[in-house]
Jmol script that loads the backbone (N, CA, C; Angstrom):
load data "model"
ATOM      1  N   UNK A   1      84.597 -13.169  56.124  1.00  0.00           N
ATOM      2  CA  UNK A   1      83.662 -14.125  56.685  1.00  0.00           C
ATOM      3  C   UNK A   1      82.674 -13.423  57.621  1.00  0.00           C
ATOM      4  N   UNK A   2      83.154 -12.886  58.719  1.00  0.00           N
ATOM      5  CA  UNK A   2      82.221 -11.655  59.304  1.00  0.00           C
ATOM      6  C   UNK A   2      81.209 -11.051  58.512  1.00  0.00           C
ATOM      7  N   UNK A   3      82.012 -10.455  57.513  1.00  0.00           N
ATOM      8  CA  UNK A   3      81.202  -9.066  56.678  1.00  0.00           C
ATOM      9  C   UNK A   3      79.829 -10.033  55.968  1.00  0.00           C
ATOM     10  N   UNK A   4      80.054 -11.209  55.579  1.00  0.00           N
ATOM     11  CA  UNK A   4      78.824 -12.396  55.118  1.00  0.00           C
ATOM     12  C   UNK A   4      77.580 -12.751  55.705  1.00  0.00           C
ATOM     13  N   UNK A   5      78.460 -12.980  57.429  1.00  0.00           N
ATOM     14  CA  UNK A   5      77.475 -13.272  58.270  1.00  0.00           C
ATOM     15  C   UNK A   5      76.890 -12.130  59.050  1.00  0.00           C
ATOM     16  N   UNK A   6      77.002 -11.068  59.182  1.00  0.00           N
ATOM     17  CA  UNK A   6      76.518  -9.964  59.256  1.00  0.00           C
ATOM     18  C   UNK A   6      75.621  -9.449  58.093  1.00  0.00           C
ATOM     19  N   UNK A   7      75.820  -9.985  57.157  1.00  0.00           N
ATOM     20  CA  UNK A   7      75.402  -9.000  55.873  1.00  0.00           C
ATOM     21  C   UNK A   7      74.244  -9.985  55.930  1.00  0.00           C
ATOM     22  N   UNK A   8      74.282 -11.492  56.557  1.00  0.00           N
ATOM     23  CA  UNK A   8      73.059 -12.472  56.316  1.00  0.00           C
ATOM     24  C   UNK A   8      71.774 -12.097  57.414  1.00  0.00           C
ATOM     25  N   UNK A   9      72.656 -11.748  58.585  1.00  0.00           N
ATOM     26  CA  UNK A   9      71.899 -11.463  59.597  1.00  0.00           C
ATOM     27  C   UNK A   9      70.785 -10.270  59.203  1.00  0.00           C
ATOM     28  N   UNK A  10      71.432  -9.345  58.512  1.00  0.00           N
ATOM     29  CA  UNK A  10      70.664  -8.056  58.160  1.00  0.00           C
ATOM     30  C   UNK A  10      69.239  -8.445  57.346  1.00  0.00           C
ATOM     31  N   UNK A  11      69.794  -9.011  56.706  1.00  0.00           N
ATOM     32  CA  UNK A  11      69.141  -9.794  55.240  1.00  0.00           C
ATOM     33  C   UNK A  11      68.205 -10.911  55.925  1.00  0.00           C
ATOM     34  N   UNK A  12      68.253 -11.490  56.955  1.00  0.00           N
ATOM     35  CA  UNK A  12      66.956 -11.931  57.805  1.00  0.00           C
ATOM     36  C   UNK A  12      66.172 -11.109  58.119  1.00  0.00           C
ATOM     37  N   UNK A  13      66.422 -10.803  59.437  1.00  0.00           N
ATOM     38  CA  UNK A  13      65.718  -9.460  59.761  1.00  0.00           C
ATOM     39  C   UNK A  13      65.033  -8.535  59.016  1.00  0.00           C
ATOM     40  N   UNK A  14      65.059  -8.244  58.507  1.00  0.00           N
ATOM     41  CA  UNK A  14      64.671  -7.060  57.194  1.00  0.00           C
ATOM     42  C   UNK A  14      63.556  -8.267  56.264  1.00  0.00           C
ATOM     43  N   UNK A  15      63.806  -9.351  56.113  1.00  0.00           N
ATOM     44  CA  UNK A  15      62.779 -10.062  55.210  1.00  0.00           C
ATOM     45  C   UNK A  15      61.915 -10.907  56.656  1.00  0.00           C
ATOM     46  N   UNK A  16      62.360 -11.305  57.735  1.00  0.00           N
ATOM     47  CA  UNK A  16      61.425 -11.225  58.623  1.00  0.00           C
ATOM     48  C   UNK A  16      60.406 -10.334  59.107  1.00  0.00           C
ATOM     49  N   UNK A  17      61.137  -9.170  59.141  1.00  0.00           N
ATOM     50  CA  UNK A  17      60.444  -7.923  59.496  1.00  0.00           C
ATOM     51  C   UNK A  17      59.099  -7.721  58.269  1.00  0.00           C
ATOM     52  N   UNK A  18      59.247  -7.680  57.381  1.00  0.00           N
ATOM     53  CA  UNK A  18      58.137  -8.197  55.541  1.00  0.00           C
ATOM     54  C   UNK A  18      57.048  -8.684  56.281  1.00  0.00           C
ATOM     55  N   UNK A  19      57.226  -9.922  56.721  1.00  0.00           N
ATOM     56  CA  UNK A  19      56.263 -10.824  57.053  1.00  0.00           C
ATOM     57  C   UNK A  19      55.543 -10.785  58.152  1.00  0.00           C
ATOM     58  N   UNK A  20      55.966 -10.009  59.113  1.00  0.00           N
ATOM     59  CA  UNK A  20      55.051  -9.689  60.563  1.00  0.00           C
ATOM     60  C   UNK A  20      54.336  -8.362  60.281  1.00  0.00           C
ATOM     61  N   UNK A  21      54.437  -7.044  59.257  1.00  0.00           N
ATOM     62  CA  UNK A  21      54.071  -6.545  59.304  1.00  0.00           C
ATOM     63  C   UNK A  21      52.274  -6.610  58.699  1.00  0.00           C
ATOM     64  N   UNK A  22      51.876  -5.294  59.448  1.00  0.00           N
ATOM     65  CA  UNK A  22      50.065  -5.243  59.521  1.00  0.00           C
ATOM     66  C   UNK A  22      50.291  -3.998  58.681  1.00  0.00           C
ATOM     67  N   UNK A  23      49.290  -3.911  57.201  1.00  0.00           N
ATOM     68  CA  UNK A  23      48.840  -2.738  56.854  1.00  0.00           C
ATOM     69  C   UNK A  23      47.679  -2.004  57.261  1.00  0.00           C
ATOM     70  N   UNK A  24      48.015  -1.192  57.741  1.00  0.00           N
ATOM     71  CA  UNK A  24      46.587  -0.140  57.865  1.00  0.00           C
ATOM     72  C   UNK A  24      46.752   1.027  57.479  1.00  0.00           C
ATOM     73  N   UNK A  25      44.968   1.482  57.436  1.00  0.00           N
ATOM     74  CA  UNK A  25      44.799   2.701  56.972  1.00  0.00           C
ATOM     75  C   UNK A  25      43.362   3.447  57.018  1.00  0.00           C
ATOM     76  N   UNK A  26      43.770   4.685  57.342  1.00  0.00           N
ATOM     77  CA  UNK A  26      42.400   5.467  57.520  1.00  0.00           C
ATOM     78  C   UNK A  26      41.185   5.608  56.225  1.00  0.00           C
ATOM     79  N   UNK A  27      40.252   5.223  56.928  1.00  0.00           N
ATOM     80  CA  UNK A  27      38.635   5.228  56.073  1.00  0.00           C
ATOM     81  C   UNK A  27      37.409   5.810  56.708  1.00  0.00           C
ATOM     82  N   UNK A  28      36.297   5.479  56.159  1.00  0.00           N
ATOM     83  CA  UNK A  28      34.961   6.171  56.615  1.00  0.00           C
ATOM     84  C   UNK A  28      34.119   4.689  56.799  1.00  0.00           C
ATOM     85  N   UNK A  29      33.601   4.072  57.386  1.00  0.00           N
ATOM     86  CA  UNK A  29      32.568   3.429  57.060  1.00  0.00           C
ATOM     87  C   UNK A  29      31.540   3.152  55.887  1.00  0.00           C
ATOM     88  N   UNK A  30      31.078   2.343  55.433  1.00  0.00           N
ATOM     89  CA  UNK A  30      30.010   2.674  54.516  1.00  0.00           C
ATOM     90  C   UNK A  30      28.561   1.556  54.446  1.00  0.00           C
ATOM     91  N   UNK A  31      29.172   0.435  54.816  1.00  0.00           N
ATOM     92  CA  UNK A  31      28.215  -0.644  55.097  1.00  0.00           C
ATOM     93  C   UNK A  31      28.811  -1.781  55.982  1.00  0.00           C
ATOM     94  N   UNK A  32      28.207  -2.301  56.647  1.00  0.00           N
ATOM     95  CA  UNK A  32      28.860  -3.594  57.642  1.00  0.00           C
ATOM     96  C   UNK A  32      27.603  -4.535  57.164  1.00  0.00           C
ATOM     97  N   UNK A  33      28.006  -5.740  56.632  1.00  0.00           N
ATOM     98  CA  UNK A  33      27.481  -6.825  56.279  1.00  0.00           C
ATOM     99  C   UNK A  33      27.500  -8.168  57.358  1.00  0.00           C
ATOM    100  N   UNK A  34      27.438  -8.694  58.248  1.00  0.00           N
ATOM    101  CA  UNK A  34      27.863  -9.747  58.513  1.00  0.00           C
ATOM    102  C   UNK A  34      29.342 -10.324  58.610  1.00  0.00           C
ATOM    103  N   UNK A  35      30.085 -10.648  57.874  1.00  0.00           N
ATOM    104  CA  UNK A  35      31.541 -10.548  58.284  1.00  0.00           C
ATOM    105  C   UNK A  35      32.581  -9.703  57.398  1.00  0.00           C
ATOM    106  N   UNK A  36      31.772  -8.663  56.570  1.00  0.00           N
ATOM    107  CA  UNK A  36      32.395  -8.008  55.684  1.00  0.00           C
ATOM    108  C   UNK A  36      31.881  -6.614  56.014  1.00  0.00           C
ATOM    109  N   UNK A  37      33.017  -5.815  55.495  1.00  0.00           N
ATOM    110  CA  UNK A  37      33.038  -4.580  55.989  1.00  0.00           C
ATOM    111  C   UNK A  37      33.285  -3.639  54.674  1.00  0.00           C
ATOM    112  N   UNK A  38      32.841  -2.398  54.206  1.00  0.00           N
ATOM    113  CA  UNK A  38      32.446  -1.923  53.335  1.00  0.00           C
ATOM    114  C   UNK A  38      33.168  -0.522  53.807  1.00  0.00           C
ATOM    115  N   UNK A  39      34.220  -0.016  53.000  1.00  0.00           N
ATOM    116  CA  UNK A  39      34.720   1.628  53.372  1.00  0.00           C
ATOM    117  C   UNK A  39      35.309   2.311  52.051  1.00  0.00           C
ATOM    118  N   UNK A  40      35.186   3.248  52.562  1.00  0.00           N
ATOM    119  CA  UNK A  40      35.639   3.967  51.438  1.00  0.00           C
ATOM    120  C   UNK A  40      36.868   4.748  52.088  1.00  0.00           C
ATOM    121  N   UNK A  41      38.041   4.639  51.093  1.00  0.00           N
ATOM    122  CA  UNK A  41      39.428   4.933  50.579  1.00  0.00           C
ATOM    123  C   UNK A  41      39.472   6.118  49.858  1.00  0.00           C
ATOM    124  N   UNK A  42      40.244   7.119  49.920  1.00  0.00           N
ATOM    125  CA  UNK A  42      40.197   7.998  48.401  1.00  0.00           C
ATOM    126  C   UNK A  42      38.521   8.111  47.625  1.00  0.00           C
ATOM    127  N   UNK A  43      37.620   8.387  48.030  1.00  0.00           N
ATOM    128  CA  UNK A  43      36.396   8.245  47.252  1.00  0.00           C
ATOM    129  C   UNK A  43      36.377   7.159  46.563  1.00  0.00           C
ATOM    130  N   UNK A  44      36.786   5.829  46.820  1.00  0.00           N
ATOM    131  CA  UNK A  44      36.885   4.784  46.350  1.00  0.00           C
ATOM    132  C   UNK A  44      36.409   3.109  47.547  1.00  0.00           C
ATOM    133  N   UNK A  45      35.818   2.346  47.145  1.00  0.00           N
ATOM    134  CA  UNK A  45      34.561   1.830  47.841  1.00  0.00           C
ATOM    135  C   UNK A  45      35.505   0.396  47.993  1.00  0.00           C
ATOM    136  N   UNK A  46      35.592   0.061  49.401  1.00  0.00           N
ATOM    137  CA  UNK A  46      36.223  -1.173  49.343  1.00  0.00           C
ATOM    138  C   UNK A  46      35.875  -2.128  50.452  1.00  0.00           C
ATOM    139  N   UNK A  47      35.873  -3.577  49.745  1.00  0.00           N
ATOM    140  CA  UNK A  47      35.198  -4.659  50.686  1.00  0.00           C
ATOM    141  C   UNK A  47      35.886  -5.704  50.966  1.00  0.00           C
ATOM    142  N   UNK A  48      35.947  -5.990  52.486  1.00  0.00           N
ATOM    143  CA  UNK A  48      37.402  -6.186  53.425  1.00  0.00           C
ATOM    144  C   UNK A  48      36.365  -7.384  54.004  1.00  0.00           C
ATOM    145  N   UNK A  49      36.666  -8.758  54.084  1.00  0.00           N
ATOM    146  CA  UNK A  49      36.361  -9.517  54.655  1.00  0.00           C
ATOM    147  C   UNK A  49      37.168  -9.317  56.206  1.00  0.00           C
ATOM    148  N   UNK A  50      36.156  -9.812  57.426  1.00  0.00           N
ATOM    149  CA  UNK A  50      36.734  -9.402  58.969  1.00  0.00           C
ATOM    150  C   UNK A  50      36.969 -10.947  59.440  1.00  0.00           C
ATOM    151  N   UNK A  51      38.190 -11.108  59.903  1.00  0.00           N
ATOM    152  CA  UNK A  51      38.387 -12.204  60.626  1.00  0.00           C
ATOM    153  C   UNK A  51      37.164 -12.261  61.738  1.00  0.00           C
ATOM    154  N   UNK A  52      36.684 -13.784  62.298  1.00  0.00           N
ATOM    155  CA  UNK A  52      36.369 -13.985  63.555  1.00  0.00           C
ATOM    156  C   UNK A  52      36.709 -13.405  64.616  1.00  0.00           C
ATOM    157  N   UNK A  53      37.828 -13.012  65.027  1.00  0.00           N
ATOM    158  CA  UNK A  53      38.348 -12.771  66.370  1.00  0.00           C
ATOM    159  C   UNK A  53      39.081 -11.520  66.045  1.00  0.00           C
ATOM    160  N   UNK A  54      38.848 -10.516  64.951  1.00  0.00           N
ATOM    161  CA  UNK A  54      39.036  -9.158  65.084  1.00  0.00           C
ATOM    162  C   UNK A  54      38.726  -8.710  66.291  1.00  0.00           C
ATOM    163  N   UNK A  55      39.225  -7.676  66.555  1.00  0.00           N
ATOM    164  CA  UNK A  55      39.400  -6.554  67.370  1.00  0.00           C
ATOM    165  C   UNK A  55      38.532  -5.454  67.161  1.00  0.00           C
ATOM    166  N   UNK A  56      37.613  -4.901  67.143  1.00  0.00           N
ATOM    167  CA  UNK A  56      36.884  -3.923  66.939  1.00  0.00           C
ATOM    168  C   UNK A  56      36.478  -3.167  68.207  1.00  0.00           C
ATOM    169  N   UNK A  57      37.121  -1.634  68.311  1.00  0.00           N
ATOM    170  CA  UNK A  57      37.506  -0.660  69.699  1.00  0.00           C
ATOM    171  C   UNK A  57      37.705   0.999  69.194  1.00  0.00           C
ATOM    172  N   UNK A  58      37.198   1.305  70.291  1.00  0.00           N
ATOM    173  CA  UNK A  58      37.661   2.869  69.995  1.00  0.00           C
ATOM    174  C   UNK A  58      38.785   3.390  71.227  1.00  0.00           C
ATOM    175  N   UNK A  59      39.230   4.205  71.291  1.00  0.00           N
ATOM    176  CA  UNK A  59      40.375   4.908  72.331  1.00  0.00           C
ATOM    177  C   UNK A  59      39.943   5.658  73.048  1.00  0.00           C
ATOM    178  N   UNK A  60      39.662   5.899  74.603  1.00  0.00           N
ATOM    179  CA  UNK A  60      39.018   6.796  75.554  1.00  0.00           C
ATOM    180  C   UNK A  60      39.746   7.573  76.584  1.00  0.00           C
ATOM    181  N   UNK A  61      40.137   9.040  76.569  1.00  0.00           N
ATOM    182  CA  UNK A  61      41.088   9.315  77.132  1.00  0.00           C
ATOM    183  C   UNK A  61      42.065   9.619  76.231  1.00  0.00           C
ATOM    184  N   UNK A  62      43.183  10.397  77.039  1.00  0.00           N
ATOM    185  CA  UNK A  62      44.154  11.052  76.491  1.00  0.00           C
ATOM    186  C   UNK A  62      45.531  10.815  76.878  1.00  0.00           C
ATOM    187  N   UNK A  63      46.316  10.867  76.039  1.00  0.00           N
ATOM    188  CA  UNK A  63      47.528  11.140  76.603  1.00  0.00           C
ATOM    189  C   UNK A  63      47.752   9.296  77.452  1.00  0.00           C
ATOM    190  N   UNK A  64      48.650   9.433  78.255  1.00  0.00           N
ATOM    191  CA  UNK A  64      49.301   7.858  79.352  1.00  0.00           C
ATOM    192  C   UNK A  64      47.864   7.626  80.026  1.00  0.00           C
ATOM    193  N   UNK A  65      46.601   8.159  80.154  1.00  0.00           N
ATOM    194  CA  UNK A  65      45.321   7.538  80.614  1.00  0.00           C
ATOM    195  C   UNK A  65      44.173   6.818  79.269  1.00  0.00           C
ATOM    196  N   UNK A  66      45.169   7.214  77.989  1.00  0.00           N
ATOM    197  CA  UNK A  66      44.499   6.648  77.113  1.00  0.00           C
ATOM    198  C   UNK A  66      44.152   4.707  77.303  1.00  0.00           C
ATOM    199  N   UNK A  67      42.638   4.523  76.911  1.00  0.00           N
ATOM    200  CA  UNK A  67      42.343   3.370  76.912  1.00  0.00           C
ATOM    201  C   UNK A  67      41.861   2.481  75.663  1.00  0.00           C
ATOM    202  N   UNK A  68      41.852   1.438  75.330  1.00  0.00           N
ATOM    203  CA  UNK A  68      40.871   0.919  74.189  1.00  0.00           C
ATOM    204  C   UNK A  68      39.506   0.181  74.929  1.00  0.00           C
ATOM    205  N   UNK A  69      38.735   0.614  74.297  1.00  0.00           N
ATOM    206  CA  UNK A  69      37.259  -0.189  74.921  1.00  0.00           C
ATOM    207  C   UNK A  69      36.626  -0.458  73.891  1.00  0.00           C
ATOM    208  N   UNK A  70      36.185  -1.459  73.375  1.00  0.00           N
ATOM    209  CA  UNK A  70      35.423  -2.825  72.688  1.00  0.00           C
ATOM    210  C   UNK A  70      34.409  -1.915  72.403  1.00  0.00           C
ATOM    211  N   UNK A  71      33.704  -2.093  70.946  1.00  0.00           N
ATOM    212  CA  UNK A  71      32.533  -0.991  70.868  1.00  0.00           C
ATOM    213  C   UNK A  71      31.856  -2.736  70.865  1.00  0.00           C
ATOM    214  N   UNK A  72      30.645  -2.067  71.408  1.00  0.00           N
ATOM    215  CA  UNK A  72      29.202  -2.846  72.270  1.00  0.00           C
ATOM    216  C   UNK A  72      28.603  -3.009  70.660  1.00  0.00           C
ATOM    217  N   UNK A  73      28.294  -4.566  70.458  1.00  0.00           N
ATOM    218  CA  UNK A  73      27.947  -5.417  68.951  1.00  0.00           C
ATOM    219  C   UNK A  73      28.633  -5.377  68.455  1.00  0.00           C
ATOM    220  N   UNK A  74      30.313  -5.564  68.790  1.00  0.00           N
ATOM    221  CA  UNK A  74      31.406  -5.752  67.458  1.00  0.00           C
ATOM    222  C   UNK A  74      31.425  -4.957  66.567  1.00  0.00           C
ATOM    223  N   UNK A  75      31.485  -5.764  65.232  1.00  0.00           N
ATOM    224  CA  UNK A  75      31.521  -5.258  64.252  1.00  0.00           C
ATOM    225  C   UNK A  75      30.167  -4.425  63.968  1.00  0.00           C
ATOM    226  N   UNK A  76      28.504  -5.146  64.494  1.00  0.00           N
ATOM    227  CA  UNK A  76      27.725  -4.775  63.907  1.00  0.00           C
ATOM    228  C   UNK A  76      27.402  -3.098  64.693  1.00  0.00           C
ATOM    229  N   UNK A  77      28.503  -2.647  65.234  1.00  0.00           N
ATOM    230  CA  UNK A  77      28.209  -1.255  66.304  1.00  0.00           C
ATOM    231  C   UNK A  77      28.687  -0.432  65.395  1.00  0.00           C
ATOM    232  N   UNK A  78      29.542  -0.710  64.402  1.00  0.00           N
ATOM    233  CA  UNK A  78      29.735   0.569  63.418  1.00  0.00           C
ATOM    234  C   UNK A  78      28.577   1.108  62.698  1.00  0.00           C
ATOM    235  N   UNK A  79      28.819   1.911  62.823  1.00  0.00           N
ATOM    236  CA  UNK A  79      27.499   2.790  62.152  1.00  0.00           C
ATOM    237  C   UNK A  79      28.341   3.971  60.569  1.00  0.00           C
ATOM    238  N   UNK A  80      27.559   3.600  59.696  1.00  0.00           N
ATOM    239  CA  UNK A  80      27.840   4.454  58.243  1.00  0.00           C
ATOM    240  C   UNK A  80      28.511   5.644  58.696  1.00  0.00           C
ATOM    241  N   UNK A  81      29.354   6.260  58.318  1.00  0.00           N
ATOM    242  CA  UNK A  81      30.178   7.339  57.808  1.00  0.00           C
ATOM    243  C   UNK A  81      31.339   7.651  59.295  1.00  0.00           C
ATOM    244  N   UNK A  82      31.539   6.562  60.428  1.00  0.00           N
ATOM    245  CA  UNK A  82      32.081   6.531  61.084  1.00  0.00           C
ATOM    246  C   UNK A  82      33.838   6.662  60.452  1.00  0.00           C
ATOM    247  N   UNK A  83      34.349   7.287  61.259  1.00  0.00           N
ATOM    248  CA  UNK A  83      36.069   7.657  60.848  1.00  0.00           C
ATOM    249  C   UNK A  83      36.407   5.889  61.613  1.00  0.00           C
ATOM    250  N   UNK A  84      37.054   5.427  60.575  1.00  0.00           N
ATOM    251  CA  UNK A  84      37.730   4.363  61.420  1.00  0.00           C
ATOM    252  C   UNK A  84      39.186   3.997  60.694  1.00  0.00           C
ATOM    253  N   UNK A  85      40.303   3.476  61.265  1.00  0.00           N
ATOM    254  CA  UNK A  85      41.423   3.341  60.864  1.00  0.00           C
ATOM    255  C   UNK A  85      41.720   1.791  60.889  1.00  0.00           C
ATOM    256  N   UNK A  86      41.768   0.813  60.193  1.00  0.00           N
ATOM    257  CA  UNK A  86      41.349  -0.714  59.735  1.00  0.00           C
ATOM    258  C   UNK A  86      42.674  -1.284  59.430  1.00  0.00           C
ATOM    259  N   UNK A  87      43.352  -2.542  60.309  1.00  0.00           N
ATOM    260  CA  UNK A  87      44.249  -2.971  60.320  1.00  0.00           C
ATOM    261  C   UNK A  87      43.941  -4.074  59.102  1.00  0.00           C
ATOM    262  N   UNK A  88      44.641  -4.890  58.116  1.00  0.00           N
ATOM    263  CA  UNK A  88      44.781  -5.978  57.445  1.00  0.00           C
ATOM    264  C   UNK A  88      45.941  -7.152  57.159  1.00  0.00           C
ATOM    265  N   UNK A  89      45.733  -8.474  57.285  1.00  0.00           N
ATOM    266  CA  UNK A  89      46.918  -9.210  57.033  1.00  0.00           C
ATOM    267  C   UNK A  89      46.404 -10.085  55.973  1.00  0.00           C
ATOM    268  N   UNK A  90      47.183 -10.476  54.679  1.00  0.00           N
ATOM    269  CA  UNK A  90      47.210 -10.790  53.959  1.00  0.00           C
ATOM    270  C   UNK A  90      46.969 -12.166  54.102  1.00  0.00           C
ATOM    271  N   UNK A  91      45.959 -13.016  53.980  1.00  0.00           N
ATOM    272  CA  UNK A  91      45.263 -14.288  53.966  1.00  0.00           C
ATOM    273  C   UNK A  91      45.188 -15.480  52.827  1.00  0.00           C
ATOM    274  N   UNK A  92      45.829 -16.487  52.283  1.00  0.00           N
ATOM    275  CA  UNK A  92      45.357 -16.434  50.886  1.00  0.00           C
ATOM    276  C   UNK A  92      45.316 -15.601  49.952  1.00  0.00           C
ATOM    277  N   UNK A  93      46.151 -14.633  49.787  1.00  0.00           N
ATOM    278  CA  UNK A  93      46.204 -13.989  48.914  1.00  0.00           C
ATOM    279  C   UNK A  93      45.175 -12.985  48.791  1.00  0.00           C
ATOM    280  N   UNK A  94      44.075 -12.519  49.933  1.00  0.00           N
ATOM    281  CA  UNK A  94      42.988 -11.951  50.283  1.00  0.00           C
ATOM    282  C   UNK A  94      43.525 -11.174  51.805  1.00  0.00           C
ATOM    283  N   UNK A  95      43.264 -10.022  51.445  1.00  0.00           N
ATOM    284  CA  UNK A  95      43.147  -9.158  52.373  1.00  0.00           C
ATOM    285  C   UNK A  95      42.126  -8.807  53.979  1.00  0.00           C
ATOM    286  N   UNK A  96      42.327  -9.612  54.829  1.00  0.00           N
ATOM    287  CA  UNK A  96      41.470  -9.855  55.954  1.00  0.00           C
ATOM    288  C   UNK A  96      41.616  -8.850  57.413  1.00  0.00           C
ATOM    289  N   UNK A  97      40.977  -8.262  57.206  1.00  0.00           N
ATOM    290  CA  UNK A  97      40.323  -7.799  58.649  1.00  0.00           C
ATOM    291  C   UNK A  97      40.673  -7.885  60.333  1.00  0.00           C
ATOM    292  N   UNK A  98      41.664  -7.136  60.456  1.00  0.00           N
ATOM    293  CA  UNK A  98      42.234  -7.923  61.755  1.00  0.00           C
ATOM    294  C   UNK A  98      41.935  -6.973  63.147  1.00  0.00           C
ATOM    295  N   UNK A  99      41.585  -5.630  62.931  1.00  0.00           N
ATOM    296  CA  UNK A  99      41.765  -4.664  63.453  1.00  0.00           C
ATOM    297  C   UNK A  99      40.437  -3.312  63.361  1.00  0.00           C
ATOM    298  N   UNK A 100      39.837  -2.771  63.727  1.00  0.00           N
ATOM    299  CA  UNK A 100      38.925  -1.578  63.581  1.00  0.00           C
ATOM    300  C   UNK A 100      39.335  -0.704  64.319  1.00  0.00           C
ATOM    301  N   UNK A 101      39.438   0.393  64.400  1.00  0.00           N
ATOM    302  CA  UNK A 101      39.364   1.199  65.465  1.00  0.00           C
ATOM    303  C   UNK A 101      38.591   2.227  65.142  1.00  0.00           C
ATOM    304  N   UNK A 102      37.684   2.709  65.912  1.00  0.00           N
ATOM    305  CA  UNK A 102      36.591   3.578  65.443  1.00  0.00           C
ATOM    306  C   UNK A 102      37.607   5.206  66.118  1.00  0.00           C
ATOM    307  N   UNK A 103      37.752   6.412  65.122  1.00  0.00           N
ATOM    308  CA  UNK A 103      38.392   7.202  65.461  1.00  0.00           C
ATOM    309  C   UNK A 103      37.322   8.479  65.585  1.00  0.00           C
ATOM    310  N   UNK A 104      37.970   8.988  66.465  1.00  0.00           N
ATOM    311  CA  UNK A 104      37.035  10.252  66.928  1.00  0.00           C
ATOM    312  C   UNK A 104      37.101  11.215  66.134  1.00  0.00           C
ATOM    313  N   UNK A 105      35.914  11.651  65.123  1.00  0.00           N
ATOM    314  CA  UNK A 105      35.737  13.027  64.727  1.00  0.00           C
ATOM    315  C   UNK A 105      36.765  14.100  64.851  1.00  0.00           C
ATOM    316  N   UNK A 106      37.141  14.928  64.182  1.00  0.00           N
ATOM    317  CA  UNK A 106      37.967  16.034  63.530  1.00  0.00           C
ATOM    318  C   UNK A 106      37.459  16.905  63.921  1.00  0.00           C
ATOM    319  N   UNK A 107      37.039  18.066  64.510  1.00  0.00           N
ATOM    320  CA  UNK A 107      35.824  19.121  65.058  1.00  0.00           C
ATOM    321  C   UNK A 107      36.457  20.106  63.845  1.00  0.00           C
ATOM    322  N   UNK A 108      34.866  20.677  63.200  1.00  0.00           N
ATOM    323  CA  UNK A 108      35.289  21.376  62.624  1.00  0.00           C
ATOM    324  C   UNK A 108      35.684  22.933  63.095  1.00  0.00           C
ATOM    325  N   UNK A 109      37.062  23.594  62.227  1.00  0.00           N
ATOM    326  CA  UNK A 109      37.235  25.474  62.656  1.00  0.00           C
ATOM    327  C   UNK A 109      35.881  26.007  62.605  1.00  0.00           C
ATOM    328  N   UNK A 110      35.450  26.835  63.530  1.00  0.00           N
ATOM    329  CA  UNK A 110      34.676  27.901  63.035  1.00  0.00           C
ATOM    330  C   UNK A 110      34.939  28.968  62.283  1.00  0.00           C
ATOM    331  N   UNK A 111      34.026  29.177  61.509  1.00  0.00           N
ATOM    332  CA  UNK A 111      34.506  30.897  60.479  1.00  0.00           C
ATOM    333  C   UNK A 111      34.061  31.956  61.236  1.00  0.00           C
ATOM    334  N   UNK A 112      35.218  32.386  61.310  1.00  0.00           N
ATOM    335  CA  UNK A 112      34.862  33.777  62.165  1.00  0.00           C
ATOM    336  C   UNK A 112      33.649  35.208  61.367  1.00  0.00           C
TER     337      UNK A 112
END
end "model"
wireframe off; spacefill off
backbone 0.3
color backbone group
């Protein structure tokens, strides 16, 4: 009887856990439309409707002084070929926009 209700408990959790989760993933910018957002994946071109009350921020600072600060015009402050890493929750069966974070440039090695 234990081993059931333990084994049910797990078996919540684990299919609760399904349902709260956020996918994200790193992209480039490519066009910002009005409430749709345009990036490219793998050399592959994709268009992400943005919730109203997204979040759109970059990270300032390092380390335990790290901050998030709101980029100035929302969504319309992204600018083309920006590194950004784009949260989504599944809407209707449509993939929506919950999250931006504009990520800071990679500096490139120099060749010696």
């Amino acid at each position: 009887m234990l081993r059931r209700f333990v084994f049910g408990m797990c078996m919540l959790v684990i299919g609760a856990g399904g349902l709260l989760a956020d996918d994200f993933f790193a992209a480039k910018v490519k066009k910002v439309n009005k409430d749709v957002l345009t990036v490219t994946v793998d050399d592959k071109d994709k268009e992400l409707k943005v919730a109203k009350d997204a979040k759109i921020f970059k990270v300032e600072g390092k380390g335990k002084k790290a901050t998030n600060k709101n980029i100035t015009g929302g969504l319309s402050g992204l600018k083309e070929g920006d590194p950004v890493t784009v949260w989504t929750e599944t809407k209707d069966d449509k993939d929506v926009v919950t999250q931006v974070r504009v990520d800071s440039a990679v500096p490139k090695k120099k060749k010696n």
